[in-house]
C-alpha positions, 0 to 999 in steps of 0.5 A: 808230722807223725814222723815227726812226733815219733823222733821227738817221742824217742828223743824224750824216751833216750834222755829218760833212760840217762837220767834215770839210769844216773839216778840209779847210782843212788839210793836216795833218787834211785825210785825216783830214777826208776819212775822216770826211765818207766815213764820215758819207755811208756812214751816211746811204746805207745808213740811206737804203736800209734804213730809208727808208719812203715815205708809204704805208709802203713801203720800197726794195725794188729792192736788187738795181739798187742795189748793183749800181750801188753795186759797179760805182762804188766799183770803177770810183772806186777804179781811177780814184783809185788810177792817177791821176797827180798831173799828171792830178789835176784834170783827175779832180776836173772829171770827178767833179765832172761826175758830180755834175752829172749825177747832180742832173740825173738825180734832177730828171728822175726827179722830173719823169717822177713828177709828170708820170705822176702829173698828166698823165691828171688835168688838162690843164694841169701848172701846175693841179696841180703847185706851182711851188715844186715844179717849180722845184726839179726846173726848176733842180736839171735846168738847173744839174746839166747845166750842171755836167755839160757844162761840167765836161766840156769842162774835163776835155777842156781840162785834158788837152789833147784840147780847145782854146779855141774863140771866135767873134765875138759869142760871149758874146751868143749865150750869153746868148741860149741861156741865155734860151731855156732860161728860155723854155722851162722856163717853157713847160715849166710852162704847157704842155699835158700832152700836150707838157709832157715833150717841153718839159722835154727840150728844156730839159735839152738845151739846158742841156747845149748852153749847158754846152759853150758857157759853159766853151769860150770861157774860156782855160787860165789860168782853168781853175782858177776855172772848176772851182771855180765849177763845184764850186758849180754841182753843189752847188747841184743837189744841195742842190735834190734835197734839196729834192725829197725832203726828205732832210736829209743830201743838202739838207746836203751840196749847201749845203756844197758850193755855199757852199765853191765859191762862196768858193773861187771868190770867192777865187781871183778876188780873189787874180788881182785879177779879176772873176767876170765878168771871168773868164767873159766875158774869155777870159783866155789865148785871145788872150794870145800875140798881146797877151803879146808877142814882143818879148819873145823878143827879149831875152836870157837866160843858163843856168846849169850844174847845177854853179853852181846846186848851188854858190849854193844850198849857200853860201846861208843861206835858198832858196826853193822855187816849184813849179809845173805843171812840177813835177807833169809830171815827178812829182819832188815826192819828189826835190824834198823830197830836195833841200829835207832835203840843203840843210837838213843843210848849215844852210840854211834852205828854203821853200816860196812857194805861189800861189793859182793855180799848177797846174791846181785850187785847192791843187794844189801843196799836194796835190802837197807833201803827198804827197811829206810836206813840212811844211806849216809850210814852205809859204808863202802868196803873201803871207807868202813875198813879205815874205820874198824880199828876205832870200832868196839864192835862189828855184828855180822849178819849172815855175811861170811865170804867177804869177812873171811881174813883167808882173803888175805893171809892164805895163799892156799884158799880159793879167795886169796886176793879177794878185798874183804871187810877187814873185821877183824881189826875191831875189839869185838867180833859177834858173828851171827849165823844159824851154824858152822857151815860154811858160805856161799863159797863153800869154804871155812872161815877163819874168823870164826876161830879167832880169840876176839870173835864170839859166835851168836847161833840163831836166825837173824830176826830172832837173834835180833829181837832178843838183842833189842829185848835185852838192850831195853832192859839194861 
């Protein structure tokens, strides 16, 4: 009968997870998703702990150890989610997401210390005894969950600026070749004497940490954004392979989920930087991008406009696009911004919003920002969508958004992002770019836009720019 409770338990745990993650895919139902899916894991932890029976009929026993751990993380995940900035949000996402990781690779070698305690006074050999499938599930769920973990690491550190791009020559080669030790020696890992067979194992979960530092360090800030999705997948993959070591529906579910959705986002991001996986990963797209992006460019010429002029333009125009970018997260003026968007509607002119698939630091970081501050999702714009629309456009503010309205995209073979699908700004009547100064984005290279005769340049931080704007459009 318990067993019985515990399938059906798992059952509701797995339909939670696909009805939240669909929920997800939009902002409107995306809280609403989110509380589902966590309902639904509540249900499969507690089942888990109170109905779980081993073979020979025992139960967990050590709750004391358990919910200890169950406090101490809520509390720690709650402070956390709740002082958070919305700058410092994926720089959060990498780090939880690191945990992930870690906790896959801590459950394939809790898994292995089992076998291994259980064989190694039994034989002479590991492979006699122990199935391969079974050692390659513990092998992979230990190599890719610490590949997630470290990685997921060193993106937070580049995230939040404490660490910084680091590549030598040949450095890409030497990757590959730590990614062969660690196949190496996992197989020794198998083959090997028991007397050596943990010392191997360990080696094996180092090694895979090492090559996790060294896969994310060489890739540029530009691609932050795709290496912690593929990273997401990474730890969902290492999850799902717990599932399969201890046969738990609910886990095996959940970790096919996230390794999929991932593995599509990350497929789709790349697409919409028209670049390869592989381009991404061994390309170190943003590392060189200053010295290939140009300073010739900072010879050309740019104008300002004042507060004043831009209020004016926007007040007389009949529709105004709206780009936010990183920018706009820094100076946390999302709300300020949705002041400004609902002041230049009760004037009869007509705003929205163009969202690029990569602006910011994570997948839908803009979205997530927008939404907070309850902007209308009917008002946000794919890439697409919005660059049918900039021709009928009297003006495009942009936010702190700088590589994904750079026209180099398009018209210089020579620039790192050439290729890249940008937001095609460009073809508005007006351009009011605001930034704190001319130094280049996240990619670290020079805009074009900046120099064009239809663009004017508003310096400042954002909030602030915004308030005055709001201040002046009151007046007129």
């Amino acid at each position: 009968m318990q067993l019985d409770i515990l399938t059906l338990a798992y059952i509701i745990g797995s339909v939670t997870f696909i009805l939240g993650l669909k929920m997800l895919s939009n902002p409107l139902s995306a809280r609403k998703g989110n509380l589902i899916a966590a309902g639904g894991m509540s249900i499969a932890i507690f089942s888990t702990i109170f109905l779980y029976e081993t073979e020979d009929g025992q139960g967990l026993h050590n709750y004391v150890w358990i919910f200890s751990g169950l406090i101490i993380g809520s509390i720690v995940g709650t402070l956390a989610a709740k002082k958070v900035k919305m700058t410092a949000m994926p720089e959060m996402v990498s780090m939880f997401n690191g945990m992930g990781g870690a906790c896959a690779a801590l459950i394939s070698a809790v898994e292995f210390d089992h076998v291994y305690r259980e064989f190694r006074l039994d034989s002479n050999s590991f492979a006699a005894v122990v199935p391969f499938g079974h050692y390659f599930t513990i092998s992979a769920g230990a190599i890719i969950g610490g590949v997630s973990f470290a990685g997921s690491m060193i993106a937070w550190g580049k995230l939040n600026g404490r660490i910084k791009d680091f590549t030598f020559k040949g450095q890409h080669i030497v990757n590959l070749l730590v990614f062969g030790f660690i196949l190496v020696v996992a197989g020794l890992t198998y083959w090997s004497n028991t007397s050596v067979t943990n010392i191997w194992f360990l080696v094996t979960i180092l090694t895979a940490l090492v090559y996790g530092v060294m896969f994310v360090l060489p890739i540029g800030g530009a691609d932050m954004p795709v290496v912690i999705s593929l990273l997401n997948s990474f730890t969902g993959v290492a999850a799902a392979c717990g599932g399969f070591l201890y046969n738990n529906k609910v886990m095996l579910t959940g970790g096919i989920l996230v390794g999929a959705a991932g593995t599509l986002l990350t497929i789709l991001m790349c697409k919409a930087m028209n670049r390869s996986l592989m381009n991404v990963l061994v390309g170190s797209f943003g590392t060189h991008a200053v010295a290939a992006g140009g300073a010739a460019k900072q010879a050309g010429s740019y104008k300002e406009i004042s507060v004043t002029d831009a209020a004016m333009l926007m007040s007389y125009a009949k529709k105004v696009f709206i780009v936010p970018g990183y920018g706009l997260a820094v100076a946390q003026a999302q709300h300020t911004c949705h002041e400004l968007e609902k002041l230049l509607e009760e004037k009869g002119v007509e705003v929205k919003y163009a969202i690029h698939p990569v602006a910011g630091r994570m997948p839908g970081h803009m979205n997530v920002l927008l939404a907070e501050a309850d902007v209308s999702y009917d008002k946000l714009l794919e890439m697409e969508n919005a660059n049918d629309e900039f021709k009928s456009t009297d003006v495009v503010l942009i936010l702190g958004a700088n590589d994904v309205v750079n026209p180099a995209a398009k018209n210089d073979p020579s620039s790192p992002i050439y290729g890249m699908p940008i937001l095609e700004v460009e073809q508005a009547k007006t351009v009011i770019v605001n930034k704190r100064s001319m130094k280049p984005g996240y990619a670290g290279i020079e805009n074009d836009l900046f120099y064009q005769p239809k663009t004017s340049m508003l310096f400042g931080d954002a909030k602030a720019a915004l308030q005055k704007l709001i201040t002046e459009i009151k007046n007129i």
